[in-house]
Each structure stands twice: as structure tokens, then as C-alpha cells.
TORZA-46149 format. One record per residue (C-alpha): residue number from 1; chain; z negated, y, x. Coordinates in nm, 3 decimals. Layout:
N
{vexlo NUM, A, {Z, Y, X}}
...
// end
This chain:
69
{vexlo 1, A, {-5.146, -8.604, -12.038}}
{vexlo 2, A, {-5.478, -8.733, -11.918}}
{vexlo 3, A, {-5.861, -8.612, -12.038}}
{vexlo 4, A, {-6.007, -8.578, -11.685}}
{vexlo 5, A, {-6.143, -8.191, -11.611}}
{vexlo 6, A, {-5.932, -8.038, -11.292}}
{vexlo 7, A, {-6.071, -7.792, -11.095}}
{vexlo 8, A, {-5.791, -7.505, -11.044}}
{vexlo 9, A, {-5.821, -7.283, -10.711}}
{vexlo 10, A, {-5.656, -7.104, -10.458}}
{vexlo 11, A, {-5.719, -7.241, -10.119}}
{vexlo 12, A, {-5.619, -7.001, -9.829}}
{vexlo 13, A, {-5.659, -7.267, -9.559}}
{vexlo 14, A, {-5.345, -7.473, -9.709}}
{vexlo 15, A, {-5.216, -7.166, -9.882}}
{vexlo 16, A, {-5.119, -7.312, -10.192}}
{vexlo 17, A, {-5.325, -7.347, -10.519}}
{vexlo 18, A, {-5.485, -7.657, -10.524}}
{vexlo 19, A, {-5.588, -7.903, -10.843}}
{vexlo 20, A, {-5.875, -8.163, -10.810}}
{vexlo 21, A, {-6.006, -8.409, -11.042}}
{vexlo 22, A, {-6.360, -8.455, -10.933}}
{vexlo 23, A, {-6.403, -8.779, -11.210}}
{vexlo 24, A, {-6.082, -8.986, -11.021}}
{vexlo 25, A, {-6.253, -9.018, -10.622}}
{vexlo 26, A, {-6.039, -8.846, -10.396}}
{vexlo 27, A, {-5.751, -8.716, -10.661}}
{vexlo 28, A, {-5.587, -8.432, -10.567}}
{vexlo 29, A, {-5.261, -8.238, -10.560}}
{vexlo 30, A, {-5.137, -7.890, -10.453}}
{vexlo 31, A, {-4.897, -7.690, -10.516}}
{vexlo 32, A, {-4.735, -7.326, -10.456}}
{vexlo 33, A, {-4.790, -7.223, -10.822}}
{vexlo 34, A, {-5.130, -7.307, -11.072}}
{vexlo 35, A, {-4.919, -7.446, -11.272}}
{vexlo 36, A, {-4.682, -7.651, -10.991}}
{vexlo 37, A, {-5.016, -7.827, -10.878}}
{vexlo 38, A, {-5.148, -7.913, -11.239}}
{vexlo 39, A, {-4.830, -8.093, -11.276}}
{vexlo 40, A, {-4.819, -8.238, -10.960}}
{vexlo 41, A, {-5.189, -8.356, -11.024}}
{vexlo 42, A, {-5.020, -8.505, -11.369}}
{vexlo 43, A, {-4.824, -8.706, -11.133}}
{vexlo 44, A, {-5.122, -8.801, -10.897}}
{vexlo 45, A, {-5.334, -8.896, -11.162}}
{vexlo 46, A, {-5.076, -9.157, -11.258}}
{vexlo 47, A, {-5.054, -9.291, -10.918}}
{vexlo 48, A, {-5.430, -9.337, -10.900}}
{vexlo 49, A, {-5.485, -9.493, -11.228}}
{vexlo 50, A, {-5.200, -9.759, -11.128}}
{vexlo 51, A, {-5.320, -9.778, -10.797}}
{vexlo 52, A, {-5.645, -9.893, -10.908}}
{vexlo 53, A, {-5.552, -10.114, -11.170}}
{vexlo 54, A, {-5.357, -10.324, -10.944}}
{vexlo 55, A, {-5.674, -10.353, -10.742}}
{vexlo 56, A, {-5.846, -10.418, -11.057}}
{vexlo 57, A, {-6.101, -10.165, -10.976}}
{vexlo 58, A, {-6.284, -9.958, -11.281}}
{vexlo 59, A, {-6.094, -9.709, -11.443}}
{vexlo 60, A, {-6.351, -9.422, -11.512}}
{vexlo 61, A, {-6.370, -9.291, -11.855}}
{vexlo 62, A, {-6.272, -8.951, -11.890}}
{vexlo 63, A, {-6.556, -8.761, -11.990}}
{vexlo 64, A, {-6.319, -8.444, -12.123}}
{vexlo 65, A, {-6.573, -8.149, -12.114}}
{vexlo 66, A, {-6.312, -7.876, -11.964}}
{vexlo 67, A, {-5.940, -7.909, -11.913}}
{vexlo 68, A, {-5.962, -7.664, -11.647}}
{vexlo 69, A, {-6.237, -7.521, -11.439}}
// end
């Protein structure tokens, strides 16, 4: 489990619930439950801190003000 806030909301364009993490550029998931895309953004998360390690980019520090929002 990771420290970065998520922003939780419904989006009726994609029509699924959608969970971004505004302090990882670009991080996001979706899925058709809250609580489907706050794991899937679990997973995502993952993928984009070992994405960027590999291209030895900075890892931002999570600044852990809200879990959700």
C-alpha cells in the first residue's frame, strides 16, 4: 500500500469510477466499482514506480495528506 492521495470519482464519459493519483504524472486506473479502481490504481502505482526506476527518473515523495479525496 502506497502514501500517495487518490482522487475517487465517478466519471460518466467512461462510465466507470475512476482513481487518480495527481502526485505520480499521468497515474490512473478505473474501474466498475470505487473500490475495483482503488485496487486497480494499487496495481498502476506499482507499474509506474518500476517504470520509472528503470528509467532512473525521480521517484516523488509521497506527501500523504488524504488517502482519498
Amino acid at each position: 500500500m502506497y502514501n500517495y492521495e487518490i482522487i475517487l470519482y465517478w466519471s460518466r464519459d467512461d462510465n466507470a469510477y475512476v482513481a487518480e493519483v495527481p502526485e505520480l504524472p499521468g497515474c490512473m486506473a478505473d474501474g466498475a466499482t470505487a473500490n475495483a479502481a482503488l485496487q486497480n490504481a494499487q496495481k498502476i502505482m506499482q507499474e509506474w514506480l518500476d517504470t520509472a526506476r528503470e528509467l532512473g527518473r525521480t521517484i516523488p515523495q509521497a506527501h500523504g495528506r488524504l488517502k482519498y479525496a
